[in-house]
C-alpha positions as a printed NumPy array, in Angstrom:
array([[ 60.173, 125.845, 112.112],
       [ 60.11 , 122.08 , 110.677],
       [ 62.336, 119.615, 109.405],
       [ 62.143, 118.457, 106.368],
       [ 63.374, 114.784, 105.251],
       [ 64.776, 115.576, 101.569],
       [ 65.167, 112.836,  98.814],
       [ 68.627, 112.598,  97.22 ],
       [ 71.235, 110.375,  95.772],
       [ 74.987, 109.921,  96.158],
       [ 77.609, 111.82 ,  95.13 ],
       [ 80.776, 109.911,  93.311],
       [ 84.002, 110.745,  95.138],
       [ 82.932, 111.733,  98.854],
       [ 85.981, 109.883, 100.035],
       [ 87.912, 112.199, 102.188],
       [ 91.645, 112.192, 101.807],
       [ 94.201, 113.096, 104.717],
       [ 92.378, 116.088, 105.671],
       [ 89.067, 115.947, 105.07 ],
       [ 86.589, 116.108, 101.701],
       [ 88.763, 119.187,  99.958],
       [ 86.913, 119.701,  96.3  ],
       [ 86.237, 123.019,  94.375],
       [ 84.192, 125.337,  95.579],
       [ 81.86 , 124.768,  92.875],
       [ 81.401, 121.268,  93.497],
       [ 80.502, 122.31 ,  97.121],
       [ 77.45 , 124.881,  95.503],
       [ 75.747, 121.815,  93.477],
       [ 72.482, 121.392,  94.913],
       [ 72.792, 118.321,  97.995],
       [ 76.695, 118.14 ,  97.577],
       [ 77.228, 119.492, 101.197],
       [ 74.174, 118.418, 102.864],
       [ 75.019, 115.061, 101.589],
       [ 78.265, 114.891, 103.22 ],
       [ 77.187, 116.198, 106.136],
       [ 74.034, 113.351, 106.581],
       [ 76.776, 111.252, 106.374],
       [ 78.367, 112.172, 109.079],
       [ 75.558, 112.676, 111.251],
       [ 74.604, 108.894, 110.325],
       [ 78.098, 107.736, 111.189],
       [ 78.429, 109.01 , 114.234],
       [ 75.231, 108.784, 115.845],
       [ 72.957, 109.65 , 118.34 ],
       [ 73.3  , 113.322, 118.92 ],
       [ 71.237, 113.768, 121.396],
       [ 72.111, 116.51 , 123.663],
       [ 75.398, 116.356, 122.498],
       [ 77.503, 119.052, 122.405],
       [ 79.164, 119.696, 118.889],
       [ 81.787, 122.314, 117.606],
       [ 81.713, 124.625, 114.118],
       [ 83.577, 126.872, 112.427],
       [ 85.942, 127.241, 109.893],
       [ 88.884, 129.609, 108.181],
       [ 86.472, 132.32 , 106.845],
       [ 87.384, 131.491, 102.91 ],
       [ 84.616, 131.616, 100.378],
       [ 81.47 , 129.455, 101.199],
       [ 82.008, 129.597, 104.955],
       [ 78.897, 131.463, 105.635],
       [ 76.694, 129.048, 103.54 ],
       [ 78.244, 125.737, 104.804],
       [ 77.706, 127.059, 108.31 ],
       [ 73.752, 127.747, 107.569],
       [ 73.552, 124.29 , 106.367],
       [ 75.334, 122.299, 109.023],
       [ 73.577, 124.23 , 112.022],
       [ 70.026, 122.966, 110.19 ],
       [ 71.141, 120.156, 109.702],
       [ 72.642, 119.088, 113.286],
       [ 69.044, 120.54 , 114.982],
       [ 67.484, 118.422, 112.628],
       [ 69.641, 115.297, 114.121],
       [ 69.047, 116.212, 117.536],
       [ 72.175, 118.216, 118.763],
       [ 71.637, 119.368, 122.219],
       [ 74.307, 122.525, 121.824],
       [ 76.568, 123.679, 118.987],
       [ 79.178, 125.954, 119.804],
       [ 79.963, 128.079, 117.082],
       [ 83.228, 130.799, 116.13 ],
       [ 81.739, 134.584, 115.796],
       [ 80.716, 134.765, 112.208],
       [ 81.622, 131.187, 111.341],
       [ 85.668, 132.126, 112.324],
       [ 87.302, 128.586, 113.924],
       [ 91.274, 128.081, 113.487],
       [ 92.049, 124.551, 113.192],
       [ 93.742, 124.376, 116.702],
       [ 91.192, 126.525, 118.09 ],
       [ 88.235, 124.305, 117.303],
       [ 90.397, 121.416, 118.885],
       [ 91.551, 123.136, 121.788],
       [ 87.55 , 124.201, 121.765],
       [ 86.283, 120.517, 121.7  ],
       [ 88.746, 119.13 , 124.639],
       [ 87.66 , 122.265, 126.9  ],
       [ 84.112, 121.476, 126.43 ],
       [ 84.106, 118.412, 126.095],
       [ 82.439, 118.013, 123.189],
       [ 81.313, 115.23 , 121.156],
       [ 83.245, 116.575, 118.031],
       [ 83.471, 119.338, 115.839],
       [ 83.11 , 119.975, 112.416],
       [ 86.201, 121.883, 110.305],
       [ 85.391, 123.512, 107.113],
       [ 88.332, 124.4  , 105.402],
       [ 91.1  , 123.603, 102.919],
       [ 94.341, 124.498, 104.879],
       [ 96.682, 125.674, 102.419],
       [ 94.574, 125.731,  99.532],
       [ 93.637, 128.798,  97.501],
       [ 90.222, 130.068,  98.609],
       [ 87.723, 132.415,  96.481],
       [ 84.954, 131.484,  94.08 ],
       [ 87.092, 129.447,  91.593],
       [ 89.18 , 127.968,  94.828],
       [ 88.682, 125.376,  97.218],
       [ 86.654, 123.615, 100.324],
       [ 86.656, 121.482, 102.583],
       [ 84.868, 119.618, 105.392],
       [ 86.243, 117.246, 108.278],
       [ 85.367, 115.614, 111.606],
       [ 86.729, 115.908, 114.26 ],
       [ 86.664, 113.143, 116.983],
       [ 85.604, 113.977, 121.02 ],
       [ 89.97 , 114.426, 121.524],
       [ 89.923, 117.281, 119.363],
       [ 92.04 , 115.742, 116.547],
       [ 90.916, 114.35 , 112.581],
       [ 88.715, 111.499, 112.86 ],
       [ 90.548, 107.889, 112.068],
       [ 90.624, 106.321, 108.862],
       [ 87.852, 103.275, 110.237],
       [ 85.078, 106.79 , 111.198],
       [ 86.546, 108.523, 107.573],
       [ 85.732, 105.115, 105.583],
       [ 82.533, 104.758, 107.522],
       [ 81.664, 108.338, 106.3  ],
       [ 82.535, 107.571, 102.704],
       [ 80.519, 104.598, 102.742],
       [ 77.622, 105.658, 104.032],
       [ 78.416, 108.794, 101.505],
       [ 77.52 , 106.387,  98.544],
       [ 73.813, 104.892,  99.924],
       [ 72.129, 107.687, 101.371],
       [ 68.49 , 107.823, 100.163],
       [ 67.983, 111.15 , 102.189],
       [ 69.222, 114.488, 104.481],
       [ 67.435, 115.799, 107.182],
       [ 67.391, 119.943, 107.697],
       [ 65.664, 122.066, 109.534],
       [ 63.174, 125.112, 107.5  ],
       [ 64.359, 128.191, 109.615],
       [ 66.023, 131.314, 107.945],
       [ 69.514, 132.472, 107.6  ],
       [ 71.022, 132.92 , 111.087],
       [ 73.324, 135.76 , 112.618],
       [ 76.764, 134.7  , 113.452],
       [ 77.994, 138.447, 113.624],
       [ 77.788, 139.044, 117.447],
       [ 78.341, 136.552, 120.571],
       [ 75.445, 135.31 , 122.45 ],
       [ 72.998, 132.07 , 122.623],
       [ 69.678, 131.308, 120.181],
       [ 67.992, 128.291, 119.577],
       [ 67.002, 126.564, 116.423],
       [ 64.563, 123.739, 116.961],
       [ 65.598, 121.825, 120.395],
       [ 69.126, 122.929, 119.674],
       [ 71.531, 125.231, 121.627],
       [ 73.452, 127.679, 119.289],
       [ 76.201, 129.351, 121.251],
       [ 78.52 , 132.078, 119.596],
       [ 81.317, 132.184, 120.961],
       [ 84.952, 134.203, 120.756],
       [ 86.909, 132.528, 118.358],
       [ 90.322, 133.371, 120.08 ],
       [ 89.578, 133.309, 123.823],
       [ 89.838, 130.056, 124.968],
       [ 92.833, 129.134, 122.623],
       [ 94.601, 132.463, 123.708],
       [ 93.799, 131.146, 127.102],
       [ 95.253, 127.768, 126.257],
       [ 98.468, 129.695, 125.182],
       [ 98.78 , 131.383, 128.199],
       [ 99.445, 128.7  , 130.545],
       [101.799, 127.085, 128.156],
       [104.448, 129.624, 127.187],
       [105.874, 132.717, 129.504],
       [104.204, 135.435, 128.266],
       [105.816, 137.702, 131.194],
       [109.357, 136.957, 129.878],
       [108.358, 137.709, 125.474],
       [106.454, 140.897, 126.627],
       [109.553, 141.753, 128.569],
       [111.527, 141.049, 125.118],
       [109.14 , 143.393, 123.032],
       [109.3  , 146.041, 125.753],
       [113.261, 145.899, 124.463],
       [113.013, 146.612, 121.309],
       [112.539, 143.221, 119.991],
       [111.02 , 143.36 , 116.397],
       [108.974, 140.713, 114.514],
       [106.673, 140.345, 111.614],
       [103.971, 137.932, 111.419],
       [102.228, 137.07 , 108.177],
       [ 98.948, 136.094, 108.312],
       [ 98.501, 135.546, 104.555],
       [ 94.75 , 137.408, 104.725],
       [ 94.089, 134.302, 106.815],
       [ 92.168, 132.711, 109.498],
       [ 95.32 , 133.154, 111.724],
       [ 95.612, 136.972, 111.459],
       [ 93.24 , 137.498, 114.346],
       [ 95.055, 135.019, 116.743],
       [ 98.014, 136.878, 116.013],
       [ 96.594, 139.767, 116.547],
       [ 94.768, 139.386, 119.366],
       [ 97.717, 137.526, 121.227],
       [100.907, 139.042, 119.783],
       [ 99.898, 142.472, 119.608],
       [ 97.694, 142.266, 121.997],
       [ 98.528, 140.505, 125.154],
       [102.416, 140.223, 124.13 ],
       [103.065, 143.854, 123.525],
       [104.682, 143.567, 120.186],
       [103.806, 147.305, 118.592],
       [100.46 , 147.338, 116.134],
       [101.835, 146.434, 112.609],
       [103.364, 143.504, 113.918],
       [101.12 , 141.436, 111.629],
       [100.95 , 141.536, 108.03 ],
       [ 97.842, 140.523, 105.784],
       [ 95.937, 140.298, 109.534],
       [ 92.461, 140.224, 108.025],
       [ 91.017, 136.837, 106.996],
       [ 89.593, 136.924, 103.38 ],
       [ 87.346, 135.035, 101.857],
       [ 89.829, 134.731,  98.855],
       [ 92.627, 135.131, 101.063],
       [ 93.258, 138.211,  99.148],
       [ 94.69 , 136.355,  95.891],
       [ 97.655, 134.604,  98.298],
       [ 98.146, 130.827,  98.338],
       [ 97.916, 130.906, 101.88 ],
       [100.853, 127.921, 102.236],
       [103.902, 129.403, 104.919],
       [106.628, 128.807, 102.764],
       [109.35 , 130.375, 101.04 ],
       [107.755, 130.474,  97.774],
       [104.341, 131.374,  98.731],
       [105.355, 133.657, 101.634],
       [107.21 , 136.228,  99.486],
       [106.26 , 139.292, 100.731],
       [107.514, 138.244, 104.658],
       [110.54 , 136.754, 102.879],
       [111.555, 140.021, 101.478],
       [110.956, 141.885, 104.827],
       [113.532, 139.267, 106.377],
       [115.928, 140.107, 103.542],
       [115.841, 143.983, 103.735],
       [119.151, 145.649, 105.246],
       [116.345, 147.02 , 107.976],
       [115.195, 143.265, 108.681],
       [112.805, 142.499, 111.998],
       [114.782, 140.306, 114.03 ],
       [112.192, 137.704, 113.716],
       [109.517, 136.627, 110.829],
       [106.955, 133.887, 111.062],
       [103.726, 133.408, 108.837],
       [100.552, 131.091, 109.792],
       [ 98.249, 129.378, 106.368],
       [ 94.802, 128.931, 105.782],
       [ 93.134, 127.689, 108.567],
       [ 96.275, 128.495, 110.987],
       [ 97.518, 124.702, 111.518],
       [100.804, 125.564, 109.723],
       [103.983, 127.771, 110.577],
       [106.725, 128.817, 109.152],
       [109.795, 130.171, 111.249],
       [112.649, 133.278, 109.224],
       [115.298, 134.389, 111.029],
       [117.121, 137.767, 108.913],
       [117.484, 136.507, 105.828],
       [117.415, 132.781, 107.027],
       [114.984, 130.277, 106.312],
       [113.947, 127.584, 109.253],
       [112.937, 123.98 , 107.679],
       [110.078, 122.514, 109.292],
       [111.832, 119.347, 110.706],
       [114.95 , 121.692, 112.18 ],
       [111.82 , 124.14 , 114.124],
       [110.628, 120.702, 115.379],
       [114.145, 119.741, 116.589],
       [115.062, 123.09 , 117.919],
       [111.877, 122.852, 119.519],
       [112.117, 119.149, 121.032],
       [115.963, 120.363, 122.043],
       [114.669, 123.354, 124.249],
       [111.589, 122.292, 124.716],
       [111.955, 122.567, 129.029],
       [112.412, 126.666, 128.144],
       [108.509, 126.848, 127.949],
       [106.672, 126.879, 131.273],
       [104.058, 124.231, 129.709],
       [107.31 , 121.737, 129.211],
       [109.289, 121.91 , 132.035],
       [109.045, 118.393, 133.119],
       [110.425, 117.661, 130.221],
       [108.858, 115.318, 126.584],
       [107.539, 111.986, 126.71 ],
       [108.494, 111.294, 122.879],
       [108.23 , 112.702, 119.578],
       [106.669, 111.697, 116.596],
       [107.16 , 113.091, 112.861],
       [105.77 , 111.948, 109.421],
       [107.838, 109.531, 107.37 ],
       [108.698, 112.455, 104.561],
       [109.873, 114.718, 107.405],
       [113.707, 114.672, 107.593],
       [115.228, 112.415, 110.415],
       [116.335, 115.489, 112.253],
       [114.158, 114.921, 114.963],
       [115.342, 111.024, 115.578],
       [118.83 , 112.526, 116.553],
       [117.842, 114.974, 119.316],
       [114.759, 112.015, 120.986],
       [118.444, 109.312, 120.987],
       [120.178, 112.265, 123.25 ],
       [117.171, 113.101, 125.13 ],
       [116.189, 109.088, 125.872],
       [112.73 , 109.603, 124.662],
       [111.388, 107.626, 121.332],
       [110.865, 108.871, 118.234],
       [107.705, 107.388, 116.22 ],
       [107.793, 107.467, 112.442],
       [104.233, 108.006, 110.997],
       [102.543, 108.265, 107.672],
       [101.595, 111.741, 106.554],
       [ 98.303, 113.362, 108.522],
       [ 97.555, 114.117, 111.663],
       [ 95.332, 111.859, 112.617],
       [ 98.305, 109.377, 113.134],
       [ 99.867, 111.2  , 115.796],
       [ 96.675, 111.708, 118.25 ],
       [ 97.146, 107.637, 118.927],
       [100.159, 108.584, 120.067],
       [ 99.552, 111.554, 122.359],
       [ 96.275, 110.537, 123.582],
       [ 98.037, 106.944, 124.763],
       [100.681, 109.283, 126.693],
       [103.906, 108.103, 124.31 ],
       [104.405, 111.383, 122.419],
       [104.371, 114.946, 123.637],
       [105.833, 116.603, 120.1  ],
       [104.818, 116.272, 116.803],
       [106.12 , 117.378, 112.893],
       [105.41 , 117.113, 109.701],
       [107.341, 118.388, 106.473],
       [104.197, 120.511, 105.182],
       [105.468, 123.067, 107.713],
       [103.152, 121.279, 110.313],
       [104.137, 121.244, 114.062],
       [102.167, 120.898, 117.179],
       [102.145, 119.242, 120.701],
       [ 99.562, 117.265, 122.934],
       [ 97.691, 120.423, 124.572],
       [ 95.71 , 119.523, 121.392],
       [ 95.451, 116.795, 118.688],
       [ 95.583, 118.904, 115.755],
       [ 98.794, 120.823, 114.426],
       [ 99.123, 124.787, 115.499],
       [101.015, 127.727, 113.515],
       [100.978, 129.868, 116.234],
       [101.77 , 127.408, 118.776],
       [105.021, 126.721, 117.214],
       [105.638, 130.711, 116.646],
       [105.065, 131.579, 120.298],
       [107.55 , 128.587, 121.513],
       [110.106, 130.24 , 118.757],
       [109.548, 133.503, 120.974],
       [110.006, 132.134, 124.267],
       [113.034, 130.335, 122.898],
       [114.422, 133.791, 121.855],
       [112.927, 135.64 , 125.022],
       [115.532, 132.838, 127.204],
       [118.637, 132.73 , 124.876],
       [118.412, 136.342, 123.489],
       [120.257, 134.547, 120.434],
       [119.135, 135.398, 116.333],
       [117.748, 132.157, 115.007],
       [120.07 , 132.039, 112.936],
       [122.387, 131.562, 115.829],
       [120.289, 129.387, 117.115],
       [120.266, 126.957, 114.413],
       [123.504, 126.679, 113.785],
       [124.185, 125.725, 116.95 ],
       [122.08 , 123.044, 116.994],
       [123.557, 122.039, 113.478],
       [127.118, 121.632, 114.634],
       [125.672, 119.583, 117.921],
       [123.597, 117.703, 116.216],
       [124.63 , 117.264, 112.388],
       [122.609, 119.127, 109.61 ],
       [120.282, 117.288, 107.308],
       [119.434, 119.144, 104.139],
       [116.154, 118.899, 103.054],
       [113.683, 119.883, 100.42 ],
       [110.109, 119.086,  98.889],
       [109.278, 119.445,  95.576],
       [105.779, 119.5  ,  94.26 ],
       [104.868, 118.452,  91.143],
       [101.199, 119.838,  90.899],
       [ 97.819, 119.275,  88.895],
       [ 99.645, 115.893,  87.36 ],
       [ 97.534, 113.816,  85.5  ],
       [ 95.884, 111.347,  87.443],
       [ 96.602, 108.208,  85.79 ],
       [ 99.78 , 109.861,  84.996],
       [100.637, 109.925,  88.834],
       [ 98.949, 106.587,  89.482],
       [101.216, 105.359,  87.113],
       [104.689, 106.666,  88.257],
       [104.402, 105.146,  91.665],
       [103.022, 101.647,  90.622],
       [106.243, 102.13 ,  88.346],
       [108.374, 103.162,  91.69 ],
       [106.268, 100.166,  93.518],
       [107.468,  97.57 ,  91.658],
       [111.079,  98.723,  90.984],
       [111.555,  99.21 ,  94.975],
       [112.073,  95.351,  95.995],
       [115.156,  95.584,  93.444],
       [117.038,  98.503,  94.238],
       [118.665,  97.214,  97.644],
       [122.362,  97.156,  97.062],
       [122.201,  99.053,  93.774],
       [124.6  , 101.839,  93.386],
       [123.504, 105.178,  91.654],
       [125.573, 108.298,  91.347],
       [127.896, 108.022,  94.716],
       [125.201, 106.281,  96.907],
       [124.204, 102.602,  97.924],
       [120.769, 101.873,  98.195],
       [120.464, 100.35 , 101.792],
       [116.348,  99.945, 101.832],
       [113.912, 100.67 ,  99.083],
       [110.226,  99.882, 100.211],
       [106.382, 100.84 , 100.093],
       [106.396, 102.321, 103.598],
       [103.396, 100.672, 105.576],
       [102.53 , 101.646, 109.382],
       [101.276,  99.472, 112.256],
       [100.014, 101.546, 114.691],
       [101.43 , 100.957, 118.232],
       [ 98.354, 101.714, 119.644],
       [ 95.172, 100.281, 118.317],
       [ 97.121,  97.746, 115.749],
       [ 95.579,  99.121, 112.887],
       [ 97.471,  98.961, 109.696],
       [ 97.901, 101.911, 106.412],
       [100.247, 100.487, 103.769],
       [100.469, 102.779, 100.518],
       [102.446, 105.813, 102.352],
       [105.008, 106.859, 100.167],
       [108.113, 104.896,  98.181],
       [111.356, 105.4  , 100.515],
       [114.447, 105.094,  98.853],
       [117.113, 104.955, 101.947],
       [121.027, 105.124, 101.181],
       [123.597, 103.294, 103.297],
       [124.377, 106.946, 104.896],
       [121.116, 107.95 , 105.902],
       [120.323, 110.137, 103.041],
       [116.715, 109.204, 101.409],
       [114.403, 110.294,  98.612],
       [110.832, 109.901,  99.284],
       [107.958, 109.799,  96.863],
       [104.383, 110.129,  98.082],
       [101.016, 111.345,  96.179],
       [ 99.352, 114.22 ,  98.17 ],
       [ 95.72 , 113.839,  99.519],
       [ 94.874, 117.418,  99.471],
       [ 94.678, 118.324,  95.96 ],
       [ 91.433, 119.007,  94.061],
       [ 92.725, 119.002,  90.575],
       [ 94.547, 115.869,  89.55 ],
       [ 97.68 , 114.678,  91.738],
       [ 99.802, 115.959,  93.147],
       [103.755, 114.318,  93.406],
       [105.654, 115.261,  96.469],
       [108.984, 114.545,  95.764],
       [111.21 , 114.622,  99.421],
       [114.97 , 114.66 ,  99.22 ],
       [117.353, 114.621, 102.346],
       [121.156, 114.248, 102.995],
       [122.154, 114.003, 106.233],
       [126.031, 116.03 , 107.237],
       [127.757, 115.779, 110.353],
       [130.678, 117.585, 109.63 ],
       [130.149, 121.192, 110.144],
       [132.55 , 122.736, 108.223],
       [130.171, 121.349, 105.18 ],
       [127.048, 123.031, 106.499],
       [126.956, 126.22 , 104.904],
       [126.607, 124.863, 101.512],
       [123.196, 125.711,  99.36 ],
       [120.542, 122.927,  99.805],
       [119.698, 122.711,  95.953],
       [123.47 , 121.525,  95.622],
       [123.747, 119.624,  98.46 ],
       [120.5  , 117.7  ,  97.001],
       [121.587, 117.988,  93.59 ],
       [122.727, 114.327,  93.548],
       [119.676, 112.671,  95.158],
       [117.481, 114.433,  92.862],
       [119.248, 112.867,  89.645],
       [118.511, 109.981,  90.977],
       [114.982, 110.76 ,  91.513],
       [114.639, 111.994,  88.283],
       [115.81 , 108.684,  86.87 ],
       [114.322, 106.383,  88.831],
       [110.708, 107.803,  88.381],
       [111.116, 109.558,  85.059],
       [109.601, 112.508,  86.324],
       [109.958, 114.984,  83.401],
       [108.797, 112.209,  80.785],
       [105.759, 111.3  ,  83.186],
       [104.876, 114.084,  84.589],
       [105.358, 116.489,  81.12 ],
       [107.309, 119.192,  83.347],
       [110.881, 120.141,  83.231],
       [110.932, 120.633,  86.808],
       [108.315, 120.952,  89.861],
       [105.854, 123.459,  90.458],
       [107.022, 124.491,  93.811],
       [109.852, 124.006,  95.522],
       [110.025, 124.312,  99.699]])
């Protein structure tokens, strides 16, 4: 074995975006693209020596081949021991909840969440910091810059390497340890949620269906729902990960999730329907034929949170992106705790929960998580959604509307206008940017504009500053329309449109969110010029 020091040069447009370097798989097979990347990492973080690092990813299409790579590569920098996922398998919260049990140096993701997988799909690569969580932007930047000098990577010679079975090799001076992919996080679980009291409500009769959307979650789900919990074999749908995830967009929502949607909706419904994405980071939570929006799972959640062995003593604070709906705000003013407002990403909560202010988090991409790691964690939120219904033995139906009439409802919706034109996109928000300082005190349709702005976050922790996070547009009752561009596209932009009207009263809750939003979106419409700038009558998707 030797290791080689190979000439290259840069490639335009390394910069990695909320979540990572996400590109088509085809840019990820030119010759130098990955090991590029991956140099760059190894030169921003440093000495490696005998440090322990973490791989593995959601199993999509170029898995196997990125893994190969990166393990030459990180013997070739010196990595003492590399803990790896049997045959390259990692969730997203696993590898974190893998990284803070070792205590590791960091780990290294590879995957693109939500994205479509397959040959003509996507990638993508991140780094994850010695917490567990998505590096900061100041280690991202570094990354990027060093991205655009490199002269050279450094790799190791040896030949394709077994992943299939658990057990130690060695490549170089490095430590390659396979390990489970589930154990430790199912061991994680465990201790955080009563498993005695959910087996106990399977053992009843209870009946669920978890979709795993033919992705990295499936196994999890598996291992722990069918497995340890009881719940009878069939439980999960779509269990097996994919390396095309089966032709699914594996996103949790509505519109994506169809097939679990319809199983909710059927006279002969499960009492309980939940679905994990890509690289298992995301949830989404059906009751019978009853939808749960992201930021109501994270306020149900933050409201019952002492039900859960792991949260007895109760939450420190909770923290949700700016586009998530304000539900959360409400419940943290009852429960004396604070309630931080972020920008969109993860990485902006694990400030917060490392420095002890947080112990929830939420995002509106169906993202919700707590501090036992710093990433966000589909399944986590699903098993608290079963000890919840283990305890109150209520539908979740029930359940929300309960907390709607304590509480007040805020409708909510995304809408996604995808594969924009760049310069199209660019365009509409500079437009948005410079109308914002104007609109305060404006009237349109039946609200007043109360605060129109470029949202820009100081962080409480470390000081550091991200402006550019989305155009709000808040009303004098609370209600707000929120534009932001996505950072996990691969083909052109991608406009997230975020609409939300807040109700108290709750004899107007049961009306349908498109026409309870109607309004806002008007205004949207108007104020951006959407269809004229975008060229669509409508979005893509709508969540």
């Amino acid at each position: 074995m030797t290791i080689h020091t190979v000439p290259t040069t840069p490639f335009a447009g390394q910069k990695p975006g909320t979540s990572g370097l996400r590109k088509k798989v085809t840019e990820f097979q030119q010759p130098g693209y990955l090991h590029n990347f991956v140099q760059a990492i190894f030169d921003t973080i440093g000495d490696c020596s005998g440090q322990t690092l973490v791989l593995g990813g959601d199993g999509r299409y170029f898995n196997r081949q990125a893994i190969d790579v990166i393990l030459r590569m990180a013997a070739a920098h010196g990595v003492g021991r590399m803990l790896v996922g049997r045959s390259g398998i990692l969730s997203t919260p696993a590898l974190s909840c893998v990284v803070r049990k070792h205590g590791a140096m960091g780990g290294i993701v590879l995957s693109a969440s939500h994205n479509p997988g397959g040959p003509d799909g996507d990638f993508g690569i991140k780094y994850n910091t010695s917490n567990g969580g998505p590096a900061p932007e100041r280690i991202t930047d570094a990354i990027y810059a060093q991205s655009q000098v490199l002269s050279h990577y450094r790799i190791s010679d040896i030949n394709c390497l077994n992943l299939d079975q658990d057990g130690t090799f060695v490549i170089e001076e490095m430590t390659v340890q396979v390990i489970d992919p589930v154990a430790d996080y199912a061991e994680l679980m465990a201790g955080l949620f009563d498993f005695r009291a959910i087996r106990a409500l399977f053992a009843g009769g209870f009946r669920m269906c978890f979709d795993g959307m033919s992705a990295v979650g499936g196994p999890y789900a598996t291992t722990i729902i069918e497995g340890m919990l009881g719940a009878p074999a069939g439980t999960v749908i779509n269990g097996v990960p994919l390396e095309d995830f089966g032709g699914h967009h594996p996103d949790p929502n509505p519109v994506n999730a169809a097939e679990l949607i319809a199983r909710m909706a059927a006279p002969d419904a499960p009492d309980f329907g939940a679905a994990s994405d890509g690289d298992g980071d995301r949830n989404m939570i059906v009751g019978r034929a009853f939808a749960v929006t992201p930021s109501d799972s994270l306020a149900v959640i933050a409201t019952n949170a002492t039900v859960a062995p792991g949260y007895r003593a109760g939450i420190k604070g909770i923290a949700r992106s700016m586009p998530t709906s304000t539900a959360p705000d409400r419940v943290a003013r009852e429960l004396g705790v604070p309630c931080y407002e972020t920008p969109t990403g993860w990485k902006y909560f694990g400030n917060l929960m490392d420095a002890g202010l947080v112990t929830l988090c939420g995002e509106e991409s169906y993202g919700t998580g707590s501090d036992h790691i710093r990433e966000k964690d589909g399944l986590w939120a699903v098993l608290f959604w079963l000890n919840l219904l283990a305890v109150q033995k209520k539908p979740v139906e029930t359940i929300v509307r309960e907390h709607w009439a304590r509480f007040g409802r805020n409708y909510y919706s995304r809408h996604d206008y995808e594969a924009v034109d760049a310069i199209a996109a660019q365009e509409l928000m500079a437009r948005l940017r410079a109308m914002a300082p104007s609109l305060a005190g404006q009237v349109l349709n039946q609200y007043t504009v109360a605060l129109a702005d470029d949202y820009h976050y100081t962080d409480p922790v470390d000081g550091s500053v991200s402006t550019q996070q989305g155009i709000r547009i808040i009303m004098t009752d609370g209600s707000r329309i929120v534009f932001r561009l996505s950072g996990t596209g691969t083909e052109g932009a991608t406009i997230r449109l975020y609409l939300e009207r807040y109700e108290a009263d709750p004899a107007m809750h049961g009306m349908d969110a498109a026409s309870a939003l109607a309004p806002l979106a008007d205004i949207a419409d108007a104020l951006a010029e959407l269809k004229i700038r975008t060229g669509r009558s409508g979005p893509t998707v709508t969540t």
